[in-house]
N, CA, C and O atoms as a Tripos MOL2 file, in Angstrom:
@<TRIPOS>MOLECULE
protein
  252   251    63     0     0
PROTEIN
NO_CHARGES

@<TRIPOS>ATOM
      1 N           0.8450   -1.1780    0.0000 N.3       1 UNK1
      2 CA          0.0000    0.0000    0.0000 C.3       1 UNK1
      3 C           0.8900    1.2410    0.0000 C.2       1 UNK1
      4 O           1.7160    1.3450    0.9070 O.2       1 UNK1
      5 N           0.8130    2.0370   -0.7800 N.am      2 UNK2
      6 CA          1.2960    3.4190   -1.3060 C.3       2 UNK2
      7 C           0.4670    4.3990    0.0380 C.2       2 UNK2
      8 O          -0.7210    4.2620    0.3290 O.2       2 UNK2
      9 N           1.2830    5.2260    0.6160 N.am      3 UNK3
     10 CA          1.1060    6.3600    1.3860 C.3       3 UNK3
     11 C           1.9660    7.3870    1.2950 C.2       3 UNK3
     12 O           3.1960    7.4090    1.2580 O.2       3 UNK3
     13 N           0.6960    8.7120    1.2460 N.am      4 UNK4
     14 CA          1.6770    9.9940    1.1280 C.3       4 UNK4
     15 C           1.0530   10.9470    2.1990 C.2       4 UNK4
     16 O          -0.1100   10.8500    2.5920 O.2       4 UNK4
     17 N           2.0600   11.9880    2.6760 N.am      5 UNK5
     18 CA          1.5900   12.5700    3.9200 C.3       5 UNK5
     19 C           0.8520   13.4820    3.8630 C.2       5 UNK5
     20 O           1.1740   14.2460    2.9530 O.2       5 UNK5
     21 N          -0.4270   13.9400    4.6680 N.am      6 UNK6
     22 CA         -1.1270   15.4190    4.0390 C.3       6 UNK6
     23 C          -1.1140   16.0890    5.9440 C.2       6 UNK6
     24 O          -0.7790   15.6830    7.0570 O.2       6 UNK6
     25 N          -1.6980   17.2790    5.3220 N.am      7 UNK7
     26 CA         -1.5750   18.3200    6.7210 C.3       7 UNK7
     27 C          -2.9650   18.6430    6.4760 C.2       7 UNK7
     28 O          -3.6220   19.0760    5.5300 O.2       7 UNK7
     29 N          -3.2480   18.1470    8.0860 N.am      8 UNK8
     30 CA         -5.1730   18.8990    7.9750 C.3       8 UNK8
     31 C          -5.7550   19.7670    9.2750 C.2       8 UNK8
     32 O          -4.9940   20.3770   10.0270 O.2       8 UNK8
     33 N          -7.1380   19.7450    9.4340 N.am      9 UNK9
     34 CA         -6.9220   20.6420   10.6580 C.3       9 UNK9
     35 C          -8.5770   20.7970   10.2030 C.2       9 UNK9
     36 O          -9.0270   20.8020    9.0570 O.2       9 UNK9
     37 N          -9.1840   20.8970   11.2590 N.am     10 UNK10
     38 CA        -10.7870   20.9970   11.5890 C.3      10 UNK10
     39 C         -11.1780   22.9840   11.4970 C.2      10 UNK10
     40 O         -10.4340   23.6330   12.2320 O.2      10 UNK10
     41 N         -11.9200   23.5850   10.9220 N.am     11 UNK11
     42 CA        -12.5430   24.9500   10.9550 C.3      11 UNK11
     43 C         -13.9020   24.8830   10.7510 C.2      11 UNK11
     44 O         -14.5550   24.8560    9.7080 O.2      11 UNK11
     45 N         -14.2980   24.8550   12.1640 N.am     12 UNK12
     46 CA        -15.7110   24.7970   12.4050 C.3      12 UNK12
     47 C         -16.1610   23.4600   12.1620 C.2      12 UNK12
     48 O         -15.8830   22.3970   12.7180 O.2      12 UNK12
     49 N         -16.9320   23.7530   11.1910 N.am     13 UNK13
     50 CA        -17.7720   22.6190   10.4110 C.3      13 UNK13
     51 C         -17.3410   21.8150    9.2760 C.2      13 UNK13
     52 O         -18.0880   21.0260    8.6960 O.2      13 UNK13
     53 N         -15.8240   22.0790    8.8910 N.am     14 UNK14
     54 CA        -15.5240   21.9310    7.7520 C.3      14 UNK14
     55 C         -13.9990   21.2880    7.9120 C.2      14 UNK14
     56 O         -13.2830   21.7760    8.7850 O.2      14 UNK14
     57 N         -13.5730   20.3890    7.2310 N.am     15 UNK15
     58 CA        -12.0210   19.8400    7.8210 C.3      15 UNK15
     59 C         -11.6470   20.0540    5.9830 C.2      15 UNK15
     60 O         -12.2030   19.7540    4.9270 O.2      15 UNK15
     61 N          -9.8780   21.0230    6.5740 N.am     16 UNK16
     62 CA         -9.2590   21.5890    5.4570 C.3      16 UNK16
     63 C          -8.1220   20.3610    5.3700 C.2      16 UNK16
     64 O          -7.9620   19.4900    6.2250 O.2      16 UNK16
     65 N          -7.3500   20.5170    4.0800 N.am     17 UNK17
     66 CA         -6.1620   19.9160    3.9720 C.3      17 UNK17
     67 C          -5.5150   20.1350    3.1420 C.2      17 UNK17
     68 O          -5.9740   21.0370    2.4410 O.2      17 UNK17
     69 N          -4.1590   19.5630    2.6590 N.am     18 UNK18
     70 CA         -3.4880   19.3100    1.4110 C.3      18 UNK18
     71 C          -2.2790   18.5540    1.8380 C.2      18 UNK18
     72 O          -1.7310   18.3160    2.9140 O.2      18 UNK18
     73 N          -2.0460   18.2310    0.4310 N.am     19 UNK19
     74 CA         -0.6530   17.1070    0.1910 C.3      19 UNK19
     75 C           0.4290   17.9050    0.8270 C.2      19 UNK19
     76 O           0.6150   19.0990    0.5920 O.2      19 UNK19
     77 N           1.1160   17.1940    1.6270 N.am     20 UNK20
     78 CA          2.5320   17.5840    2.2760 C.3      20 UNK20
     79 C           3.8450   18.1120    1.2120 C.2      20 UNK20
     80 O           4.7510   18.9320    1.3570 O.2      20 UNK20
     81 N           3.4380   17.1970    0.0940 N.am     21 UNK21
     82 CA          4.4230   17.7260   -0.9830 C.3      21 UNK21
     83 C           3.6570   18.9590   -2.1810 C.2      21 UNK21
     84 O           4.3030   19.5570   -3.0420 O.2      21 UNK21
     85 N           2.5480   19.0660   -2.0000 N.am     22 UNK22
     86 CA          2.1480   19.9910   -2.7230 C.3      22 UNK22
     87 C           1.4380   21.2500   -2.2090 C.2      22 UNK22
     88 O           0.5630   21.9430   -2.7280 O.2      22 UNK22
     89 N           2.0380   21.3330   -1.1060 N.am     23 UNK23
     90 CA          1.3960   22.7460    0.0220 C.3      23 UNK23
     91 C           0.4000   23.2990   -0.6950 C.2      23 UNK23
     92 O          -0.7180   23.2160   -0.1880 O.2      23 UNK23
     93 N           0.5560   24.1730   -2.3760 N.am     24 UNK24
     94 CA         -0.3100   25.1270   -2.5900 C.3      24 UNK24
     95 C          -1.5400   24.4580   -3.1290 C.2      24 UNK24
     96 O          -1.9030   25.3250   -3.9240 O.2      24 UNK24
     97 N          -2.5980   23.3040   -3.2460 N.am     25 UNK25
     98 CA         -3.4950   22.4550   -3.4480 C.3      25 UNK25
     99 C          -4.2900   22.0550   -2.1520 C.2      25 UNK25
    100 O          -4.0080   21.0150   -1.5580 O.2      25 UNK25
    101 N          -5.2370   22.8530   -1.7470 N.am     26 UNK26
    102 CA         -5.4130   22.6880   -0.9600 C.3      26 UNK26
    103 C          -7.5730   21.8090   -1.3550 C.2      26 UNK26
    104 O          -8.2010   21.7140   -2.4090 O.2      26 UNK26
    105 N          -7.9410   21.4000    0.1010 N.am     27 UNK27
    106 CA         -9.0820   20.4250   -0.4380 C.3      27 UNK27
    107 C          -9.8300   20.9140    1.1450 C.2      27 UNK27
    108 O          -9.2300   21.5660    1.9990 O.2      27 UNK27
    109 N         -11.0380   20.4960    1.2450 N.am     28 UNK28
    110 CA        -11.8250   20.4000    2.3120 C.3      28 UNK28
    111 C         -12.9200   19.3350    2.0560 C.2      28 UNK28
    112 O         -13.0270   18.9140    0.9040 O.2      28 UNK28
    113 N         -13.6990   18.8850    2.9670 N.am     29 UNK29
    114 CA        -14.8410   18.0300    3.2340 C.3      29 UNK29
    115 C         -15.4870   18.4000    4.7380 C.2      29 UNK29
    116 O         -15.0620   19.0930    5.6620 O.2      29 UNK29
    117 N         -16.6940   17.6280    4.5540 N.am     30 UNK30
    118 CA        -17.5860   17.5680    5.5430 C.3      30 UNK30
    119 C         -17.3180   16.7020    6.6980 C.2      30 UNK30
    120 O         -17.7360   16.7250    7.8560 O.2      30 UNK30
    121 N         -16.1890   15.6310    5.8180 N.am     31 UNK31
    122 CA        -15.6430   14.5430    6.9780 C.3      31 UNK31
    123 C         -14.3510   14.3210    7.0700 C.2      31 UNK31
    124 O         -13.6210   14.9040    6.2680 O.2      31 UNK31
    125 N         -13.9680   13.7360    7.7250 N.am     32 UNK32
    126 CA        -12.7070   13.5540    7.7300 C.3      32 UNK32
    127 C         -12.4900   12.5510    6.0170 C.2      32 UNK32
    128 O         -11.6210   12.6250    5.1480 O.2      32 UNK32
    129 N         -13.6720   11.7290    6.1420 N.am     33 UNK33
    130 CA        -12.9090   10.8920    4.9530 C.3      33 UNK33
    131 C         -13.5190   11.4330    3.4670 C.2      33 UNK33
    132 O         -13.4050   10.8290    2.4000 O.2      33 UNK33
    133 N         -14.0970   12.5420    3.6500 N.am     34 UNK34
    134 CA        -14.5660   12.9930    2.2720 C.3      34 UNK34
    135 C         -13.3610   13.9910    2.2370 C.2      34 UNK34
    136 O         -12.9270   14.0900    1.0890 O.2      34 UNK34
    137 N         -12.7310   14.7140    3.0890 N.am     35 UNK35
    138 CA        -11.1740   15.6240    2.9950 C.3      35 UNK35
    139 C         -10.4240   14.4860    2.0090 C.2      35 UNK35
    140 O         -10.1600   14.7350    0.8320 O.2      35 UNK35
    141 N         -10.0660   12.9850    2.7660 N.am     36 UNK36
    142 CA         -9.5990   12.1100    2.4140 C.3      36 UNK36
    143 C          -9.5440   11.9440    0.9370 C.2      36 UNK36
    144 O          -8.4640   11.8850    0.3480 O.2      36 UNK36
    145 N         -10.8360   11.8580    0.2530 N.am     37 UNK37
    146 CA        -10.8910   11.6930   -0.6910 C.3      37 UNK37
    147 C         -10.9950   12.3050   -1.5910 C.2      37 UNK37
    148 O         -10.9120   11.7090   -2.6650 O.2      37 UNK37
    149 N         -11.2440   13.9000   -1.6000 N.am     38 UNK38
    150 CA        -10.4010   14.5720   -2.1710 C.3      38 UNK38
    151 C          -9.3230   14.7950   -2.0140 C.2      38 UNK38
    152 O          -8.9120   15.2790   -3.0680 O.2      38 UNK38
    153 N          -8.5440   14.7400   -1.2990 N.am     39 UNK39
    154 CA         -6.8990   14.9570   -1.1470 C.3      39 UNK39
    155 C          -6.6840   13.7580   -2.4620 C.2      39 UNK39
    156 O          -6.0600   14.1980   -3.4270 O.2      39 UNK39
    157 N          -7.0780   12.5340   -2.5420 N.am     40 UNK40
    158 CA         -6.7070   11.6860   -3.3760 C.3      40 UNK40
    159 C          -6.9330   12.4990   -4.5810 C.2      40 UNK40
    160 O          -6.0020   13.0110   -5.2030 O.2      40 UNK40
    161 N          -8.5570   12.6560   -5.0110 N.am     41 UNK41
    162 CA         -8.4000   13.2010   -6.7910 C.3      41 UNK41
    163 C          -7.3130   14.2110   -6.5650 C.2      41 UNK41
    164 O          -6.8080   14.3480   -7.6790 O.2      41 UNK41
    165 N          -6.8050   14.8380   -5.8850 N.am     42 UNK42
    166 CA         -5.7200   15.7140   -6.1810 C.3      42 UNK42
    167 C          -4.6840   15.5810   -6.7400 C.2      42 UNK42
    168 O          -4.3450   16.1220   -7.7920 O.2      42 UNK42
    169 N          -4.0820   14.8470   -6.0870 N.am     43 UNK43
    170 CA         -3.0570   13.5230   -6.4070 C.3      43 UNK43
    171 C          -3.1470   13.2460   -7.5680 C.2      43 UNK43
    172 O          -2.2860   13.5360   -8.3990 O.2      43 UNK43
    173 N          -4.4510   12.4990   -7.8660 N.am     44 UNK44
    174 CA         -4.2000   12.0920   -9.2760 C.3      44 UNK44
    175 C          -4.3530   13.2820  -10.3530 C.2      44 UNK44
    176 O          -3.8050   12.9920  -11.4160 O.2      44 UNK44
    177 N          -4.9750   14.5740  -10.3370 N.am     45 UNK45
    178 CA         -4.5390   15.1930  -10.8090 C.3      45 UNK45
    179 C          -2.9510   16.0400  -11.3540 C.2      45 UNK45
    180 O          -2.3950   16.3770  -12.3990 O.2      45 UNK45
    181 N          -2.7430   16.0830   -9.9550 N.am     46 UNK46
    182 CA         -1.3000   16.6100   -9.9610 C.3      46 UNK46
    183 C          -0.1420   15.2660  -10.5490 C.2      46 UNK46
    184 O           0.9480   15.3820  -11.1090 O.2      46 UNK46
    185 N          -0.6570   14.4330  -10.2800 N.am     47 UNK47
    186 CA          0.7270   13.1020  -11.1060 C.3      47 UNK47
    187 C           0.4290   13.2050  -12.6070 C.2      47 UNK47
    188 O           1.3330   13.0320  -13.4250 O.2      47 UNK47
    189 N          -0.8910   13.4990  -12.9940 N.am     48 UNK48
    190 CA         -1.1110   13.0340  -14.6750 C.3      48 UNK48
    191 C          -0.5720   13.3360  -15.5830 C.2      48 UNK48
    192 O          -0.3750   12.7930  -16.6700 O.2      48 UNK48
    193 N          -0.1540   14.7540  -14.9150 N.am     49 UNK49
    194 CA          0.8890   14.8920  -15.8980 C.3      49 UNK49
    195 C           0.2170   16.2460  -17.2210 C.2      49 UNK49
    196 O           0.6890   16.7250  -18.2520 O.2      49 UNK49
    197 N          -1.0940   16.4350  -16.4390 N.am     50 UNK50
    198 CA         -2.0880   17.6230  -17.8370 C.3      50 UNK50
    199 C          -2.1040   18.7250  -16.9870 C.2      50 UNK50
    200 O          -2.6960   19.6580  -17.5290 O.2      50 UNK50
    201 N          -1.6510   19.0220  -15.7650 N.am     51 UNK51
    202 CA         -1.2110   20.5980  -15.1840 C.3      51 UNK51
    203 C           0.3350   20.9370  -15.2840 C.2      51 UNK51
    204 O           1.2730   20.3020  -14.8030 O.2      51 UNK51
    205 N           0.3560   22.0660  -16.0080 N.am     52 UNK52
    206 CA          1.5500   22.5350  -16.0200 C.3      52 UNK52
    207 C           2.4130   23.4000  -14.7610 C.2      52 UNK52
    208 O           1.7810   24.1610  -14.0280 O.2      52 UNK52
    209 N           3.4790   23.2620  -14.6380 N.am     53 UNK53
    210 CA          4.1060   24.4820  -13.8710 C.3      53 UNK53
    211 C           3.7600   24.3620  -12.1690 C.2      53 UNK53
    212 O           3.7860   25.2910  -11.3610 O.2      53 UNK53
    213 N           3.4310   22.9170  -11.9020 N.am     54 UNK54
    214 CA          3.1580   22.5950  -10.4720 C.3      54 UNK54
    215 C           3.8840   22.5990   -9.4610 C.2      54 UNK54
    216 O           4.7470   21.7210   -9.4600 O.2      54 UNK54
    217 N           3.8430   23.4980   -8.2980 N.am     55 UNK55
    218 CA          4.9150   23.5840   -7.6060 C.3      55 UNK55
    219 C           5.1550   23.1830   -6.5290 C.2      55 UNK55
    220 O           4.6280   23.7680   -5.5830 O.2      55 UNK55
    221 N           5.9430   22.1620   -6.3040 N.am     56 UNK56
    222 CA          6.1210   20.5980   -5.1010 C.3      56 UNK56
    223 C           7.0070   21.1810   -3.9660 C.2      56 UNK56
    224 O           7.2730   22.3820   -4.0000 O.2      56 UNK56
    225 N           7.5150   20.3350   -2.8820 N.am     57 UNK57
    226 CA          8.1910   20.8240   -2.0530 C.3      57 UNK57
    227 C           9.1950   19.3520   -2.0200 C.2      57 UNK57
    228 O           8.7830   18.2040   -2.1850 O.2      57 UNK57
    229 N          10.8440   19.8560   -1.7140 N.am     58 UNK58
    230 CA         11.4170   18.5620   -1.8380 C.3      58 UNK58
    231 C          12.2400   18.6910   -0.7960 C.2      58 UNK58
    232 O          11.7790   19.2780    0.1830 O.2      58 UNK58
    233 N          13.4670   18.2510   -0.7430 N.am     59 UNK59
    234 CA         14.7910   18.1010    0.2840 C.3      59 UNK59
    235 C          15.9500   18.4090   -0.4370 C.2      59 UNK59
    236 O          16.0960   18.1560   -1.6330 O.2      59 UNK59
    237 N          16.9350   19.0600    0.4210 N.am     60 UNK60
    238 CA         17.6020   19.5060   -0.3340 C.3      60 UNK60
    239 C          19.0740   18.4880    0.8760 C.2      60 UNK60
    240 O          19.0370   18.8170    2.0620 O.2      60 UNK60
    241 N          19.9720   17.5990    0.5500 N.am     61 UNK61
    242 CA         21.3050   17.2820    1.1470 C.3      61 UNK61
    243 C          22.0520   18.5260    0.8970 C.2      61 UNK61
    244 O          22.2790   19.2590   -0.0660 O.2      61 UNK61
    245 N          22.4320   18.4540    2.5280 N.am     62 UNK62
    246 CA         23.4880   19.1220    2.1710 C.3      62 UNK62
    247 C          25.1980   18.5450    2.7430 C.2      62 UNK62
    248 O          25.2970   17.3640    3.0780 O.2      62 UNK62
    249 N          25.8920   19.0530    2.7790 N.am     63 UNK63
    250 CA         27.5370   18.3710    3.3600 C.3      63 UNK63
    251 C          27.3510   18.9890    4.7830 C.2      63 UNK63
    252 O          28.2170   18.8310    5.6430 O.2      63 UNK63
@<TRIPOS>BOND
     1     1     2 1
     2     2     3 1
     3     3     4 2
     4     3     5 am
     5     5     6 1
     6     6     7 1
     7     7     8 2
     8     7     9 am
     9     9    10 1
    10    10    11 1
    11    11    12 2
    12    11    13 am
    13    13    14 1
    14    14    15 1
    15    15    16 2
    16    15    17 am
    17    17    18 1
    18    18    19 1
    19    19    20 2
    20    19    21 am
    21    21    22 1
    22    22    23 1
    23    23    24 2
    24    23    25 am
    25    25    26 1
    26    26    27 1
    27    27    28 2
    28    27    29 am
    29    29    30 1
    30    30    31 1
    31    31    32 2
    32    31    33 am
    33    33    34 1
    34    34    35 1
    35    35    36 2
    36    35    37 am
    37    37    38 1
    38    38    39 1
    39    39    40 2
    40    39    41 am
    41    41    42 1
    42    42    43 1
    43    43    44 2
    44    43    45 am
    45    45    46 1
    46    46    47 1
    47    47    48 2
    48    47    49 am
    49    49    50 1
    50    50    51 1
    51    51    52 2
    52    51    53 am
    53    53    54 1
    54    54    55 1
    55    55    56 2
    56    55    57 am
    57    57    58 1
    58    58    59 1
    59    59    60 2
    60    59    61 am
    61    61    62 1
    62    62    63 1
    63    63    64 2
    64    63    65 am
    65    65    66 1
    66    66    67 1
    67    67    68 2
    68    67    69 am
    69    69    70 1
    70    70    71 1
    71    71    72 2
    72    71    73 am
    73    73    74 1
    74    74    75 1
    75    75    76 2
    76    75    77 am
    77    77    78 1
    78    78    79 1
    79    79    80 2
    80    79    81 am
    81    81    82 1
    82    82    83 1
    83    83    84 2
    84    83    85 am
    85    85    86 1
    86    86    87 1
    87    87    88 2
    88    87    89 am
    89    89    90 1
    90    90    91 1
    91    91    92 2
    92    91    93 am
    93    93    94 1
    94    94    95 1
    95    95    96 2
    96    95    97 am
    97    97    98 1
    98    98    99 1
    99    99   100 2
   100    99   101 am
   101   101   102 1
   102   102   103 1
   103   103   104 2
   104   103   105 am
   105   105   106 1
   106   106   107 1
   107   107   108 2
   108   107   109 am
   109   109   110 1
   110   110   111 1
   111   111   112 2
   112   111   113 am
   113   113   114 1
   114   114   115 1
   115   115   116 2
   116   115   117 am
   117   117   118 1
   118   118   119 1
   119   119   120 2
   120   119   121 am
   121   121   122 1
   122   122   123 1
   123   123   124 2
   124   123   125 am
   125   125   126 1
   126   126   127 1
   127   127   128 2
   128   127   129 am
   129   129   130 1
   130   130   131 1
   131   131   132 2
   132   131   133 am
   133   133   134 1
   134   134   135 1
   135   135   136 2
   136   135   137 am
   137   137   138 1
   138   138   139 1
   139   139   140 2
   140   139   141 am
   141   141   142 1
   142   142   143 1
   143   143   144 2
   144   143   145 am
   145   145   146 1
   146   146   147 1
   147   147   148 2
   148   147   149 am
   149   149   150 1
   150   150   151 1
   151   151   152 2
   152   151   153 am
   153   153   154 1
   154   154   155 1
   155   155   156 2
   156   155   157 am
   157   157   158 1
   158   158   159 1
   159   159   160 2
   160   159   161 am
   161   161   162 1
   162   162   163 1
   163   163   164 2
   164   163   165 am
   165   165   166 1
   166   166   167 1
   167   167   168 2
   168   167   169 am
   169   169   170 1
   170   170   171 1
   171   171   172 2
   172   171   173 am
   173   173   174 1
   174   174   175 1
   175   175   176 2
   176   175   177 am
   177   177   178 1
   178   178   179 1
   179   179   180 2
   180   179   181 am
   181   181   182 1
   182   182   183 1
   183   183   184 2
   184   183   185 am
   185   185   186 1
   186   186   187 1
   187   187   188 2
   188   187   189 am
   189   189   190 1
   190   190   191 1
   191   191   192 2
   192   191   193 am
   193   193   194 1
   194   194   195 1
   195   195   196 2
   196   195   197 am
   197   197   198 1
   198   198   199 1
   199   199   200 2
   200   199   201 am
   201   201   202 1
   202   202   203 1
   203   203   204 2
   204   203   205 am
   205   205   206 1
   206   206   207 1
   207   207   208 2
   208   207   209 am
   209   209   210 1
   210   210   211 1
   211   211   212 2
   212   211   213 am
   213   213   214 1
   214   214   215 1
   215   215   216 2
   216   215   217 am
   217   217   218 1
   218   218   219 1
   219   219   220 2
   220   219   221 am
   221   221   222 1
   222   222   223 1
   223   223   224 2
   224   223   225 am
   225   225   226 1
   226   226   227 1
   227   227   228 2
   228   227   229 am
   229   229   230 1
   230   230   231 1
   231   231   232 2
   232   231   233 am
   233   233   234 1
   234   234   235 1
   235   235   236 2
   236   235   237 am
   237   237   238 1
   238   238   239 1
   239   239   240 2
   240   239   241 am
   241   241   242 1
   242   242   243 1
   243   243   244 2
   244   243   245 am
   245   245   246 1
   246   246   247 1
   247   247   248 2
   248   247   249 am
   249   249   250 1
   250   250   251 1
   251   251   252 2
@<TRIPOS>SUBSTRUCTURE
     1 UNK1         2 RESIDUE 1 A UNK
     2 UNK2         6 RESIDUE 1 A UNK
     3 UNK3        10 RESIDUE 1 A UNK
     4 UNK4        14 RESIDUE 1 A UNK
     5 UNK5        18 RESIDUE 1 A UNK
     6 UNK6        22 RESIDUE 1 A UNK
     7 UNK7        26 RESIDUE 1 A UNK
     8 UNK8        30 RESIDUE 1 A UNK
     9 UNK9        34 RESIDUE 1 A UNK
    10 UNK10       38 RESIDUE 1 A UNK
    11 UNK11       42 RESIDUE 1 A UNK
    12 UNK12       46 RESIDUE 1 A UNK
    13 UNK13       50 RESIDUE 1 A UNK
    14 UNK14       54 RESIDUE 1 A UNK
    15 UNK15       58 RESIDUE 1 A UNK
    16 UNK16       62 RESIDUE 1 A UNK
    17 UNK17       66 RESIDUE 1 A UNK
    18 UNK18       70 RESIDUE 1 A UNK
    19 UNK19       74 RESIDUE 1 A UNK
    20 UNK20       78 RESIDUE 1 A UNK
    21 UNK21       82 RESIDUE 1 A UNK
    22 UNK22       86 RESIDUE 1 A UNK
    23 UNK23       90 RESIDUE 1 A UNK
    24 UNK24       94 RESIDUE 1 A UNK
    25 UNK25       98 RESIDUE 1 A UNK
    26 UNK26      102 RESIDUE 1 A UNK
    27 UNK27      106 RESIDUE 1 A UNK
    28 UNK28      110 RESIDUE 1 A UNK
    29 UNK29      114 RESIDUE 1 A UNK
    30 UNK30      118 RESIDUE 1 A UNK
    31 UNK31      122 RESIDUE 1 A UNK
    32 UNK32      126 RESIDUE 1 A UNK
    33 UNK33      130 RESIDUE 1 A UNK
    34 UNK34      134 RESIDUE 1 A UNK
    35 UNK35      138 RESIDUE 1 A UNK
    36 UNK36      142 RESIDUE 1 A UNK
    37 UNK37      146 RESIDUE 1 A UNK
    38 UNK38      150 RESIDUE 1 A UNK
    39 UNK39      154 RESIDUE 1 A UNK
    40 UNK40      158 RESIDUE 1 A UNK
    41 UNK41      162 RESIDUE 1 A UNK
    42 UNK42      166 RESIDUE 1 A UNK
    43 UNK43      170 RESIDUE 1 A UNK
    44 UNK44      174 RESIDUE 1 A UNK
    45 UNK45      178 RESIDUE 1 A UNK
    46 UNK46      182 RESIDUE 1 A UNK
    47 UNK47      186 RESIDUE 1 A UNK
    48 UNK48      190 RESIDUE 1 A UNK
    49 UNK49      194 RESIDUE 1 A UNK
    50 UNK50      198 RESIDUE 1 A UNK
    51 UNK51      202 RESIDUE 1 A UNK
    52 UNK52      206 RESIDUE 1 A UNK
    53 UNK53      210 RESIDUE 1 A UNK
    54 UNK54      214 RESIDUE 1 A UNK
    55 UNK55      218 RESIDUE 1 A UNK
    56 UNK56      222 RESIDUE 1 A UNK
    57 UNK57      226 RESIDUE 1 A UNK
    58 UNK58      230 RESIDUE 1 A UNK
    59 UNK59      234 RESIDUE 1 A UNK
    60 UNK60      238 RESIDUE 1 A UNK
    61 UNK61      242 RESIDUE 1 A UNK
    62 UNK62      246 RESIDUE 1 A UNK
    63 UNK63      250 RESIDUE 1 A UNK
């Protein structure tokens, strides 16, 4: 099973989120697992490869 990390957080009535690697994509739902599942179509949007100019967050090594 494939897992990727997201950041969420409850406002009011409404639970926000987004992909850990794609900070600026952000999603909400009514539930925790409807957040869930949009965070996914996101994902598959952002991998497909038909949005241009998407901007990720990575790691940088250093010495």
């Amino acid at each position: 099973m494939n897992t990727i990390k997201y950041i969420y957080w409850q406002d009011e009535n409404m639970w926000l989120g987004y992909l850990e690697e794609y900070p600026d994509y952000w999603a909400q739902g009514e539930t925790m697992e409807e957040l869930q599942e949009h965070l996914k179509d996101i994902l598959k949007e952002l991998t497909s490869g038909d949005i241009p100019c998407i901007r990720r967050v990575a790691e940088l090594e250093l010495a």
